[in-house]
DRENBA-597872 format. One record per residue (C-alpha): x, z, y; residue in one letter. Coordinates in Angstrom, 2 decimals, m for minus. Example, Ala and Ser with C-alpha at 12.3 -4.5 7.8 and 13.67 -1.06 7.14 Angstrom:
<nodes>
<node u="12.30" w="7.80" v="m4.50" type="a"/>
<node u="13.67" w="7.14" v="m1.06" type="s"/>
</nodes>
This chain:
<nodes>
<node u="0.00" w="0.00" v="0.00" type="x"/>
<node u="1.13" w="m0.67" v="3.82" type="x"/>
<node u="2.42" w="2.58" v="5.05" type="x"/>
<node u="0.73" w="1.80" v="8.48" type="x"/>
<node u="m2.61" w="1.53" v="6.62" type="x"/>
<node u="m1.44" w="4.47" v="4.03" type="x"/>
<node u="m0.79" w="6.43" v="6.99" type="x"/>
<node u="m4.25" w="5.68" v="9.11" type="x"/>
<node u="m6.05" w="6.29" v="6.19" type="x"/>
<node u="m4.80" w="9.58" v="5.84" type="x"/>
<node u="m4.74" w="10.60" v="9.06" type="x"/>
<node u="m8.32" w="9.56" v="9.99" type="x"/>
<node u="m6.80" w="6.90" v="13.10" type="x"/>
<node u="m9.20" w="4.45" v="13.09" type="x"/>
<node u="m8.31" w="2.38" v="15.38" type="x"/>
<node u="m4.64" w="1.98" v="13.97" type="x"/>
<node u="m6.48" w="1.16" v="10.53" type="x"/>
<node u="m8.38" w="m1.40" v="12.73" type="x"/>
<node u="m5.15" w="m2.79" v="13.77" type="x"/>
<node u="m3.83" w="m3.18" v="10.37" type="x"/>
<node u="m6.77" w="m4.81" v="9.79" type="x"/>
<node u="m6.72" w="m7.34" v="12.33" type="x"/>
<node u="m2.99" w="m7.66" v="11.90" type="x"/>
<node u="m3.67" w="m9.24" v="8.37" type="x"/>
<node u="m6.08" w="m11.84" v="9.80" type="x"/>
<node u="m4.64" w="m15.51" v="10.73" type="x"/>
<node u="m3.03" w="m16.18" v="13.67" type="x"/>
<node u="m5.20" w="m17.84" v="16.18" type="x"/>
<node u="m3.33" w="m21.25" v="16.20" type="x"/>
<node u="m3.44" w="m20.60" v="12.34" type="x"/>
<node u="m7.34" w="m20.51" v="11.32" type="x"/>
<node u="m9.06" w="m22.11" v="9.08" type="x"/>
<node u="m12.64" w="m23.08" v="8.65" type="x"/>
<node u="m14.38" w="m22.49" v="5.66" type="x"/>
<node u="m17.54" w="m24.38" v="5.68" type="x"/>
<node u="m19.69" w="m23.02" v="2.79" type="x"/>
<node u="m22.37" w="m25.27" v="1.23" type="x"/>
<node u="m25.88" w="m24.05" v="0.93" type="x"/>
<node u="m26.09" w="m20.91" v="m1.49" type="x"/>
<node u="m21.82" w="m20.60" v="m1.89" type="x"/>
<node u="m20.94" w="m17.18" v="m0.77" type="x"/>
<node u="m18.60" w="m16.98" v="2.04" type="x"/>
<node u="m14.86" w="m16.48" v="1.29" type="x"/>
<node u="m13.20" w="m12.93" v="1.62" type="x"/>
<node u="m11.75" w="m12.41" v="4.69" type="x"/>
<node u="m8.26" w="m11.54" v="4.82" type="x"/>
<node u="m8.72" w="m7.80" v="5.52" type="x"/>
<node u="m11.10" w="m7.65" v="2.40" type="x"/>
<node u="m7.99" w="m9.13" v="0.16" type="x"/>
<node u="m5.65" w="m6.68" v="2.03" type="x"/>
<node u="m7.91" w="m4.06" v="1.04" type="x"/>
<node u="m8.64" w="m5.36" v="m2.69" type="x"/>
<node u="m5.30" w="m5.46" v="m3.37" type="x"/>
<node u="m3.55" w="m2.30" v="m1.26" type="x"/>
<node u="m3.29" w="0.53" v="m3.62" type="x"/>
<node u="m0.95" w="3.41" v="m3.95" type="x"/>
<node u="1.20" w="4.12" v="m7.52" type="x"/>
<node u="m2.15" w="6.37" v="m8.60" type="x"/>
<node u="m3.92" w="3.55" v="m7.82" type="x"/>
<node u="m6.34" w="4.82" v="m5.00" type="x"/>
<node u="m7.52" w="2.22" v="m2.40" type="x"/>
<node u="m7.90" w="3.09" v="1.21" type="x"/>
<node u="m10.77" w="4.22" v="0.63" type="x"/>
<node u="m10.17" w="6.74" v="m2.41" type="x"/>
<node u="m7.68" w="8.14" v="0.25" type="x"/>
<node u="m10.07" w="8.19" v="3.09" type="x"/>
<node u="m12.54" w="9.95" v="1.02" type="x"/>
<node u="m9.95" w="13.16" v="m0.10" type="x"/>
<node u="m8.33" w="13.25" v="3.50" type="x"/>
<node u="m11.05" w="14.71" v="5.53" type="x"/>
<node u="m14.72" w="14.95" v="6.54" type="x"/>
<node u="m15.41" w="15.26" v="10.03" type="x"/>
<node u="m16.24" w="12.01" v="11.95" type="x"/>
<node u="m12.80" w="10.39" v="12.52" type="x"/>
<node u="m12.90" w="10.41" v="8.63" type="x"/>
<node u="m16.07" w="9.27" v="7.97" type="x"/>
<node u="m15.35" w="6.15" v="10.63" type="x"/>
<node u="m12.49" w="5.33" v="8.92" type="x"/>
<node u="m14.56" w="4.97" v="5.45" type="x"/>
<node u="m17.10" w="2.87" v="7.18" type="x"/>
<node u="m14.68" w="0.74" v="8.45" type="x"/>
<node u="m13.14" w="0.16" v="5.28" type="x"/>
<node u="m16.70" w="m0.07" v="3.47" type="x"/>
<node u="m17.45" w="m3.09" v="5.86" type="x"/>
<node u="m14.15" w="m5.00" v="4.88" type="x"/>
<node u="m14.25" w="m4.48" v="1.28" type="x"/>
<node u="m18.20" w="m3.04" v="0.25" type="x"/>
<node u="m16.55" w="m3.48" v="m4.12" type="x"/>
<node u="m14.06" w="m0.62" v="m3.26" type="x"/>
<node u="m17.06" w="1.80" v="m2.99" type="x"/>
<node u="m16.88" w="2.94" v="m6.81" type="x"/>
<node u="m13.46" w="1.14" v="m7.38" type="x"/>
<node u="m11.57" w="3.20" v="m9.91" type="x"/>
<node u="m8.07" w="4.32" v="m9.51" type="x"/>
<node u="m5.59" w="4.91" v="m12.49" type="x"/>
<node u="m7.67" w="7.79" v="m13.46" type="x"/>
<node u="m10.50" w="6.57" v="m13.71" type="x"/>
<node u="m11.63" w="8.47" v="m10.42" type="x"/>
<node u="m14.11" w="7.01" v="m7.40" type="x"/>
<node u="m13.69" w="7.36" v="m4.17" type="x"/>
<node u="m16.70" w="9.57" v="m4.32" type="x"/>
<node u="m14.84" w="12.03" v="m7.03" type="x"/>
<node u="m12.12" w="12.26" v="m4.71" type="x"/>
<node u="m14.78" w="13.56" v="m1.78" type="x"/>
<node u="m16.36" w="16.04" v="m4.14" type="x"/>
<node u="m13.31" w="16.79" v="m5.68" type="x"/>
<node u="m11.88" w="17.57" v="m2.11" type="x"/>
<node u="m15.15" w="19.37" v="m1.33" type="x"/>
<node u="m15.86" w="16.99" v="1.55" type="x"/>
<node u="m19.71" w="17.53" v="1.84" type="x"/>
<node u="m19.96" w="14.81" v="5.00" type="x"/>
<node u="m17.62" w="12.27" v="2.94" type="x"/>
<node u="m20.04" w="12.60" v="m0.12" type="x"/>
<node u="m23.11" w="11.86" v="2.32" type="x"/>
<node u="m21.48" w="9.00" v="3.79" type="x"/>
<node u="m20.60" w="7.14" v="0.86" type="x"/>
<node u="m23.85" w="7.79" v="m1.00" type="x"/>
<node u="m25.38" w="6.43" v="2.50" type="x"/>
<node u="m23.50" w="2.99" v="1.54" type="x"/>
<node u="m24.97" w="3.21" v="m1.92" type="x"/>
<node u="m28.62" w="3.72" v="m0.26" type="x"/>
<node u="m28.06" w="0.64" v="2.14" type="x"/>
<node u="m27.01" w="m1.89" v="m0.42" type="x"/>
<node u="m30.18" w="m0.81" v="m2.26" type="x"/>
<node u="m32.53" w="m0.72" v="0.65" type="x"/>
<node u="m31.10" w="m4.46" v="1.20" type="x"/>
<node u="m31.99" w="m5.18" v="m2.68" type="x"/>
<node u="m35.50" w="m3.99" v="m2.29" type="x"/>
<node u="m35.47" w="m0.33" v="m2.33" type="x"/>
<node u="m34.95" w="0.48" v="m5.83" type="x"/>
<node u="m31.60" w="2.83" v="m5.90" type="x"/>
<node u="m29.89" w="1.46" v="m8.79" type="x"/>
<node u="m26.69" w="1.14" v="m6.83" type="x"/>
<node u="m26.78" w="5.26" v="m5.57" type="x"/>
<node u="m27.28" w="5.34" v="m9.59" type="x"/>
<node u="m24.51" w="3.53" v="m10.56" type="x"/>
<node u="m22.16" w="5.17" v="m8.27" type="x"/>
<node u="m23.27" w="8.60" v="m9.15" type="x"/>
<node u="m23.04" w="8.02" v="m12.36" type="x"/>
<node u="m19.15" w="6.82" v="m12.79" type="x"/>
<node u="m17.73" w="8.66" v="m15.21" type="x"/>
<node u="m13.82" w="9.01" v="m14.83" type="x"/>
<node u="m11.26" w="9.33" v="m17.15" type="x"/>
<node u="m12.32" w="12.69" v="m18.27" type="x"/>
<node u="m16.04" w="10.98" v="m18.41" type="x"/>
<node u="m16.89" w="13.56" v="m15.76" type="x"/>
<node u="m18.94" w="12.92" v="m12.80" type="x"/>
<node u="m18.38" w="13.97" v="m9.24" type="x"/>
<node u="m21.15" w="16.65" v="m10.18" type="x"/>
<node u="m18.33" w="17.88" v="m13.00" type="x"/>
<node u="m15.90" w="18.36" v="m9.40" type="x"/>
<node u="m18.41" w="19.66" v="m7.27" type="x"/>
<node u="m19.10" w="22.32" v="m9.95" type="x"/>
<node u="m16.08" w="23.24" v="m10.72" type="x"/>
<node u="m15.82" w="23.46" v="m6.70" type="x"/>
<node u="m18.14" w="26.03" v="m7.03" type="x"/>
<node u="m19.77" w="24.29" v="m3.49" type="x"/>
<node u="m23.63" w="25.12" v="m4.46" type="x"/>
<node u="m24.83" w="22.78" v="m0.97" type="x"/>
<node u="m23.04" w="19.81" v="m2.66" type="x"/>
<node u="m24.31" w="20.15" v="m6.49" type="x"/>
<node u="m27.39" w="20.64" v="m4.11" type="x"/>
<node u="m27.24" w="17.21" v="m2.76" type="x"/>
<node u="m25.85" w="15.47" v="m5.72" type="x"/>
<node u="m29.07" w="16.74" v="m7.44" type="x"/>
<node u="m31.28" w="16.16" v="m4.66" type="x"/>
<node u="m29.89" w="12.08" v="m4.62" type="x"/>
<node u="m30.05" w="12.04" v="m8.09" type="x"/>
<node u="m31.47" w="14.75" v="m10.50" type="x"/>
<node u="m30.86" w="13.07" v="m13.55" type="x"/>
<node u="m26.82" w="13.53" v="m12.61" type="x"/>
<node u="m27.18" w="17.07" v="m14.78" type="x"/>
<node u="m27.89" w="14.92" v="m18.30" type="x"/>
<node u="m24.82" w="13.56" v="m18.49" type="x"/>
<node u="m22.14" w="15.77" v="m20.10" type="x"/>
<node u="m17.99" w="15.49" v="m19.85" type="x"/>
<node u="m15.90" w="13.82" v="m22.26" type="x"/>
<node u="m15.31" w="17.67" v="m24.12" type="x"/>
<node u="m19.24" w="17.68" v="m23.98" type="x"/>
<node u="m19.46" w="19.79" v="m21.30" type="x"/>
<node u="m22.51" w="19.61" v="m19.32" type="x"/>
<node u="m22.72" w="20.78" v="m15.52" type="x"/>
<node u="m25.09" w="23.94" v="m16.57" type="x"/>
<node u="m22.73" w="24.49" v="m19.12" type="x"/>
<node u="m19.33" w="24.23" v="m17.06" type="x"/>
<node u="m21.13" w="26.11" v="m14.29" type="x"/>
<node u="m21.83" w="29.29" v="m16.60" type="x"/>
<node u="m18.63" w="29.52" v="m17.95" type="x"/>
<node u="m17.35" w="29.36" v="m14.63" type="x"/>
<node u="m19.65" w="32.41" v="m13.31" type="x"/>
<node u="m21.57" w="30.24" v="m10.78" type="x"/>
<node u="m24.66" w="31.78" v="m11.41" type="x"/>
<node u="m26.30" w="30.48" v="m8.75" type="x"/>
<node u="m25.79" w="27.06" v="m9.63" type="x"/>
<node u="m26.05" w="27.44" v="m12.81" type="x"/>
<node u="m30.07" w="28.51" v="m11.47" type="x"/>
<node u="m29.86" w="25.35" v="m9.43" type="x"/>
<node u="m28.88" w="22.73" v="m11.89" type="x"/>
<node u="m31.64" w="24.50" v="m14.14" type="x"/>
<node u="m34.08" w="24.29" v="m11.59" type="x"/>
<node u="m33.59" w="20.96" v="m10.54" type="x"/>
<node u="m32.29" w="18.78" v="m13.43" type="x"/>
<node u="m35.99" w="18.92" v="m14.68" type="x"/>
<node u="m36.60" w="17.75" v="m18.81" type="x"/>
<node u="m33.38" w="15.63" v="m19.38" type="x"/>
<node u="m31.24" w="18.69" v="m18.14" type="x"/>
<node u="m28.24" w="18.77" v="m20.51" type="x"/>
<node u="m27.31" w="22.44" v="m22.40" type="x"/>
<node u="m24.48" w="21.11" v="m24.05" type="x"/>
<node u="m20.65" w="22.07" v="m24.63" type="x"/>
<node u="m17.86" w="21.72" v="m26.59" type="x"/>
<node u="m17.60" w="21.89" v="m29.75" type="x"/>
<node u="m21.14" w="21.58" v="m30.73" type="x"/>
<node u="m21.95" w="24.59" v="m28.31" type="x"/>
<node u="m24.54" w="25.15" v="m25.66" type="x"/>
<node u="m25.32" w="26.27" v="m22.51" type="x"/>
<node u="m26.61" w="29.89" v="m24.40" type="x"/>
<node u="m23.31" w="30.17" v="m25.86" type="x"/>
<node u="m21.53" w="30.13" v="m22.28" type="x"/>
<node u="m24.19" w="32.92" v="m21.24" type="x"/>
<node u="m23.39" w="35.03" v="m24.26" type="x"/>
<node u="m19.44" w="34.66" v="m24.32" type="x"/>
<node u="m19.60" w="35.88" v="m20.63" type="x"/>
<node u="m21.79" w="38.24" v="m21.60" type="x"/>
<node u="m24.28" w="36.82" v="m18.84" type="x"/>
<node u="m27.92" w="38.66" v="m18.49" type="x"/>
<node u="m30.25" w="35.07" v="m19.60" type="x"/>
<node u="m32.14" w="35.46" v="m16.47" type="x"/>
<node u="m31.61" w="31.92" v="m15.42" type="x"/>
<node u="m33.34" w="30.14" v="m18.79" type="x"/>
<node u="m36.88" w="31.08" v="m20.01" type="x"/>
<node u="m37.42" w="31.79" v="m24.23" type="x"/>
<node u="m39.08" w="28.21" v="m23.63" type="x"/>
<node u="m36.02" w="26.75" v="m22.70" type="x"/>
<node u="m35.04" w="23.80" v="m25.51" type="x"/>
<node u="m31.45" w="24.30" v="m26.65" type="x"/>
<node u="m29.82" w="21.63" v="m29.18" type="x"/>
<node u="m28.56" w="24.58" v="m31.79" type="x"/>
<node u="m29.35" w="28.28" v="m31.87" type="x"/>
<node u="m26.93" w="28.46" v="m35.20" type="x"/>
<node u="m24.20" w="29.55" v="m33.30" type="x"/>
<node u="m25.26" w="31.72" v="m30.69" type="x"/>
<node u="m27.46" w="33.20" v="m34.12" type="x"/>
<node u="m23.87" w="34.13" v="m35.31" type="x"/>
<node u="m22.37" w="35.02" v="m32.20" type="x"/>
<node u="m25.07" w="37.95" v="m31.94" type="x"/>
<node u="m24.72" w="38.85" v="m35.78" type="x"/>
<node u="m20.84" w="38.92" v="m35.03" type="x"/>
<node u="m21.41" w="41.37" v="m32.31" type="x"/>
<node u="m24.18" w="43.60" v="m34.05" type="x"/>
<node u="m21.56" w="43.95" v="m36.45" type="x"/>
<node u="m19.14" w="45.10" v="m34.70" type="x"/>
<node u="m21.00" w="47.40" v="m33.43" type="x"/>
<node u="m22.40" w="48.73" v="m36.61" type="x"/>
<node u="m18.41" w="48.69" v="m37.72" type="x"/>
<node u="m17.71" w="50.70" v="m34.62" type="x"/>
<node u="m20.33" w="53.99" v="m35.24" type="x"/>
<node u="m19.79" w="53.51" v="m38.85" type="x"/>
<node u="m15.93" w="54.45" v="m38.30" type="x"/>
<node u="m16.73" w="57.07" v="m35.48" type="x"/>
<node u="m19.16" w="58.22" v="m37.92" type="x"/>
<node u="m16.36" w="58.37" v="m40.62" type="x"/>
<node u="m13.91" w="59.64" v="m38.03" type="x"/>
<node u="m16.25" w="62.77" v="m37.60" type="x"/>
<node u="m16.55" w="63.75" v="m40.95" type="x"/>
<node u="m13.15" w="63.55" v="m41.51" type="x"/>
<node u="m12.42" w="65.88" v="m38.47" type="x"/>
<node u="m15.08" w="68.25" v="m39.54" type="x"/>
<node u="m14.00" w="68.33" v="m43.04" type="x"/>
<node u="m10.23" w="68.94" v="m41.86" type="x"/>
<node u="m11.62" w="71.96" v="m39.69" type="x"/>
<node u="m14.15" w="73.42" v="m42.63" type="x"/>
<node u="m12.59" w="76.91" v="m44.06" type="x"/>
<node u="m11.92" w="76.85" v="m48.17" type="x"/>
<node u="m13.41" w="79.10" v="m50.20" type="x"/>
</nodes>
């Protein structure tokens, strides 16, 4: 990637990234005119194919590094910008497999994550109104096959899992590469109160899964959570394990005044007088 551009993108300069821009257009005395017959979509301008093309080693466009730098409104200019030059770099992947919108929730850049799911909403209103594009960008998976609702979670940011879900409720059914579901990772991670939110919100096709065949009760129980959040309605793939889980702990505690139990005897026996 151009440093200049590398360097506007990351510092939120628009108008230097405009000047890059412009920089990689022809020379005045050096156009040329692209007449395109009815139907043939127009060429990419010059700044598009600088765009397309500028990446750094990991593989993040301009706009991947617009998207982790910042949030405020020099930011968010910048990513428009960019968005107007090249709209295919919206959920362009870098080496990881992550969008520019991972990168924003990732970052924890609430306004970045509204911006670009703004972009998603415009190409759709310009289709017709039917958001499969905010659908297909929420819905990029990474190289971990999390979502940005996986980053945002782990975040621990309960206003943006509130506005992923909001967009795009159905964001909770889809699970991690390990399995993990957002209720699940959000348990584990003791964010109760988005753990309440995702439950709350993701409706029917809300996902309880987790690694290794387990659940969402399984999280709950290993963190020795009170089940407040789920109702005894709530449909969970397998109640083998958490089954076990409780025996396991019953018995321990059955082991535990069994030996105390022992213990006393013992001492009490130790202490009787012989006849």
């Amino acid at each position: 990637m151009d440093r200049r551009l590398l360097r506007a993108a990351r510092g939120g300069h628009r108008e230097w990234l405009e000047a890059v821009l412009l920089g990689a257009a022809p020379a005045p005395n050096h156009v040329t005119v692209h007449v395109a017959a009815a139907g043939e979509p127009q060429p990419p301008t010059a700044a598009a194919l600088l765009l397309d093309v500028a990446t750094t080693p990991q593989g993040d466009s301009a706009l991947h590094v617009v998207a982790a730098s910042g949030d405020s409104e020099a930011f968010l200019s910048c990513a428009r910008t960019i968005y107007r030059s090249a709209m295919a770099l919206l959920d362009r992947a870098n080496a990881r497999g992550d969008t520019p919108l991972h990168c924003a929730a990732r970052a924890g850049n609430a306004a970045m994550v509204r911006c670009l799911l703004d972009m998603a909403m415009e190409e759709d209103e310009e289709r017709g109104g039917a958001r499969f594009r905010v659908a297909d960008v929420l819905e990029k998976q990474n190289g971990r096959r999390e979502t940005a609702l996986h980053d945002a979670v782990r975040l621990g940011d309960e206003r943006l899992v509130g506005h992923l879900m909001a967009v795009h409720p159905r964001l909770a059914r889809l699970p991690g590469g390990d399995g993990m579901s957002p209720l699940y990772q959000a348990i584990s991670l003791g964010h109760d109160r988005i753990a309440e939110l995702l439950h709350q919100q993701g409706g029917d096709e809300l996902s309880y899964s987790g690694p290794a065949g387990q659940t969402a009760l399984h999280a709950a129980v290993l963190r020795g959570a009170g089940m407040k959040t789920f109702s005894p309605h709530d449909q969970f793939r397998s109640y083998e394990r958490p089954t076990r889980i409780h025996r396991q702990i019953h018995s321990d505690e059955a082991r535990s005044k069994k030996q105390k139990h022992i213990d006393k005897c013992t001492s009490w026996h130790k202490l009787k007088p012989r006849g």
